[in-house]
KOLVOKOL-441040 format. One record per residue (C-alpha): x, y, z; residue in one letter. Coordinates in steps of 0.2 Angstrom, whole numbers. Layout:
REM residues N
c1; c2; c3; gunu
X; Y; Z; A
...
This chain:
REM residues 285
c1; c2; c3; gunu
443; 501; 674; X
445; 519; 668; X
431; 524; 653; X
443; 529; 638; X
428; 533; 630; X
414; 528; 616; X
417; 515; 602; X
406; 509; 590; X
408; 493; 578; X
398; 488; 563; X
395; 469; 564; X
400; 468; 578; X
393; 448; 581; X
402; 443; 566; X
418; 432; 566; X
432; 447; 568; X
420; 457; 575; X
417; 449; 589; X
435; 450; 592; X
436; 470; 590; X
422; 472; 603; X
430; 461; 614; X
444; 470; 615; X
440; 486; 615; X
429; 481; 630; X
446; 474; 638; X
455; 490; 634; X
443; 501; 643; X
430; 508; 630; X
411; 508; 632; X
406; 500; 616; X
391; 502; 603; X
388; 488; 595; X
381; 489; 577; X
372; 476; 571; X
362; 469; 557; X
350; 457; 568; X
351; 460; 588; X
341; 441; 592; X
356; 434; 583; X
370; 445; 590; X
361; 444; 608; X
373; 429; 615; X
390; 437; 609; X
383; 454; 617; X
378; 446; 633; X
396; 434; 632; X
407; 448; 631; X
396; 458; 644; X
398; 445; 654; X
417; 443; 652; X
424; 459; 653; X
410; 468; 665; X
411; 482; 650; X
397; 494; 646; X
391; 487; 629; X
376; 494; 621; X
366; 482; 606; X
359; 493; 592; X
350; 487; 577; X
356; 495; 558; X
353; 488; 543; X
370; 495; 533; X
360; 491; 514; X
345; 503; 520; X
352; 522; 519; X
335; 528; 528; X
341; 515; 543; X
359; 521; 542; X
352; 539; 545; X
340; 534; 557; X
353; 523; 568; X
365; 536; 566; X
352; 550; 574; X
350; 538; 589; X
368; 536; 590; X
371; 556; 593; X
355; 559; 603; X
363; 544; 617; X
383; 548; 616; X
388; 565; 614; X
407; 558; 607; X
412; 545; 595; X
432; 541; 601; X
432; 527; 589; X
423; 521; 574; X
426; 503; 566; X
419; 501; 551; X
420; 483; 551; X
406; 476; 542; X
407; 468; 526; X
396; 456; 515; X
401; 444; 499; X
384; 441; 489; X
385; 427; 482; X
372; 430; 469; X
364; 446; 460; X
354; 456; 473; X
349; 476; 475; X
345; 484; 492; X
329; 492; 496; X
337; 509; 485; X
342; 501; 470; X
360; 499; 473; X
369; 483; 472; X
370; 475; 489; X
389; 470; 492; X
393; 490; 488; X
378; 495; 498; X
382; 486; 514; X
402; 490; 513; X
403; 505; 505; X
389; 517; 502; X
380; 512; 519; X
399; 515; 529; X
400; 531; 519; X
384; 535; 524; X
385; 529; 543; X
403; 539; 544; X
396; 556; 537; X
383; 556; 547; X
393; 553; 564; X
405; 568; 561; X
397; 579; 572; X
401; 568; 586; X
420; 565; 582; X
434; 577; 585; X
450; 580; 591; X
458; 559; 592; X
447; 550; 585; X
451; 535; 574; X
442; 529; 560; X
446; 514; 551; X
437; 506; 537; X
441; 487; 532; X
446; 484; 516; X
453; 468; 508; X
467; 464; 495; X
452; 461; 485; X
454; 478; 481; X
466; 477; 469; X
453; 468; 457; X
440; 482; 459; X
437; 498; 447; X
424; 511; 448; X
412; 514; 436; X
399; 524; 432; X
386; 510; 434; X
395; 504; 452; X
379; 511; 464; X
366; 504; 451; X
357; 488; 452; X
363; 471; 445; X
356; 459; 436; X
361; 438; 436; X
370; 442; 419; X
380; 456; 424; X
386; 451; 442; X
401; 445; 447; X
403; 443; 466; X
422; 444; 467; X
426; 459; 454; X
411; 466; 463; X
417; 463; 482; X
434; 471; 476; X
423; 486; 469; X
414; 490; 488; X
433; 488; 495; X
443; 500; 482; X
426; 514; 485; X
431; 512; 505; X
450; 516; 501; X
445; 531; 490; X
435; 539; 503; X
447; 538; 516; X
458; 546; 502; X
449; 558; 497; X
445; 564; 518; X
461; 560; 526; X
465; 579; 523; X
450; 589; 527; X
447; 579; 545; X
465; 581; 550; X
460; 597; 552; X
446; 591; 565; X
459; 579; 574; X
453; 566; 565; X
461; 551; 559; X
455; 539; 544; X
464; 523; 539; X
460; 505; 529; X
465; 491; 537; X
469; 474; 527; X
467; 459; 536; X
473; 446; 523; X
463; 432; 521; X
453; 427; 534; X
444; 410; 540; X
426; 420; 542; X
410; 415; 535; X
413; 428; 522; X
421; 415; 512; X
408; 401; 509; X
403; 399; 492; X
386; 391; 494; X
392; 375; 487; X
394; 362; 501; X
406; 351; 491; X
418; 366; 489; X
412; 372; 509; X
420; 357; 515; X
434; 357; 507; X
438; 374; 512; X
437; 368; 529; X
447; 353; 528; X
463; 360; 515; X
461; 379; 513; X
455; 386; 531; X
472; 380; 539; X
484; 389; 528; X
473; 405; 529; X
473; 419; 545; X
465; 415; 560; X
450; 428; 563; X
463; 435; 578; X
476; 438; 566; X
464; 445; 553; X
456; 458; 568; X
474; 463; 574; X
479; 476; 560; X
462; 484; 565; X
463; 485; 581; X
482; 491; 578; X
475; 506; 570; X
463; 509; 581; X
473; 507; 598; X
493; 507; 597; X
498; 523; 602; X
511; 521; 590; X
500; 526; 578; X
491; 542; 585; X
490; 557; 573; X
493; 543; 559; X
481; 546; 545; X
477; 543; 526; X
486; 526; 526; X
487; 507; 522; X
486; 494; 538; X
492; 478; 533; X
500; 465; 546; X
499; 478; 561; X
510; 491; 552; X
507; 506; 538; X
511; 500; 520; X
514; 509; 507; X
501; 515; 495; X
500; 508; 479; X
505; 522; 465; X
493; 517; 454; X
478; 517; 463; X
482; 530; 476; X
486; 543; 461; X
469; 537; 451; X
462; 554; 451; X
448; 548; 437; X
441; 534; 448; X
443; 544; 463; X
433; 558; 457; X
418; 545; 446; X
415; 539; 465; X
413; 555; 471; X
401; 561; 458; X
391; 543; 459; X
391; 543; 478; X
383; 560; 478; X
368; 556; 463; X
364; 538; 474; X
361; 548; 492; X
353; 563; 481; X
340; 549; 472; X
338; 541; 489; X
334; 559; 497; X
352; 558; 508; X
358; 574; 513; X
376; 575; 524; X
């Protein structure tokens, strides 16, 4: 099989992830995959190995952790010399208040200020064609950004569904507010929406409600191959080469919502607190 070149994945063990390494594997790509614990992500690595007699290679990175974003993302560049594709893929729910190890709350650590981070860092290795896509949810019509959105919470203040939809509205902005200046490079920057998706993301921690979700709600909702497809259409269809700056849902570009996309008050808040939570943190892209 031809080498088409270097992809990397963030959670690349879980539910959808799995599926995006897999077939990026099948389609010819040598494949990095980023992930939060390697003992646990060892079987689906050695699986797809296995199955597809690709070159995968298993690398540790805590997302919530910017010195271990940096760190992974220094090992990345010093092994591959090009990143063709970049999957940001990752994505937590808290399901009760909790801070990461730099005093960020950890939902918006994890899928947004730690892909940020990951995604800056790697830009010296990415160029002319490569594709970036970020997951986002429809979740992200419930978010705002405020100014205390990369601060720590407290059991009083969290909500773990405003503050999910907060992590995925940050990961739209900043492919917003890129798109332009990396075109420039060759580079392409996308959100894809999976709908809802039968993961684990959507346990509640209740095992009366758990169950029930399994037995009335799982059924009705996207299979996690349906839920991967729209990423893995924005990272592979040729159709959609040179396609930049927009919203994947169901395998095909939507159009932006006006009143998020022109939100040039939010857009520039998350830029400013983005910028104060790496410089506190001692970050510099």
């Amino acid at each position: 099989m031809t080498n088409k070149g270097i992809a990397l994945v963030t959670g690349a063990d879980g539910g959808m992830g799995t599926i995006h390494t897999r077939t990026l594997a099948k389609a010819g790509y040598e494949v990095i995959m980023a992930c939060y614990d390697t003992d646990i992500a060892r079987p689906t690595y050695e699986a797809i190995q296995k199955e597809t007699g690709a070159t995968l290679h298993l690398m540790q990175v805590d997302l919530a952790n910017l010195q271990d974003v940096i760190r992974f993302a220094n090992e990345v560049k010093q092994r591959f010399s090009t990143l063709n594709i970049l999957l940001n893929n990752a994505g937590v729910l808290s399901l009760r208040a909790k801070n990461s190890v730099n005093g960020v709350e950890y939902t918006a650590a994890v899928n947004y200020l730690g892909h940020y981070t990951l995604t800056n860092a790697l830009l010296p290795i990415m160029g002319q064609g490569t594709r970036i896509v970020s997951m986002i949810s429809i979740a992200y019509i419930l978010g705002t950004i405020r100014e205390d959105f990369l601060s720590e919470t407290n059991d009083k203040k969290f909500n773990r569904f405003t503050t999910y939809g907060n992590s995925k509205r940050a990961l739209y902005y900043f492919m917003l507010d890129v798109a332009e200046e990396w075109k420039k490079r060759g580079i392409c920057i996308n959100v894809a929406d999976p709908d809802i998706v039968s993961t684990g993301l959507i346990r509640q921690g209740n095992i009366v409600v758990d169950k029930l979700c399994d037995w009335i709600f799982r059924p009705l909702i996207n299979t996690p191959e349906q839920g991967a497809a729209t990423m893995l259409a924005a990272a592979l269809n040729p159709e959609f080469e040179g396609v930049t700056s927009s919203y994947f849902k169901k395998q095909k570009v939507k159009p932006h919502k006006k009143r998020f996309y022109n939100n040039v008050k939010e857009r520039e808040l998350l830029r400013k607190i983005t910028q104060e939570a790496l410089s506190r943190n001692g970050i510099v892209l």
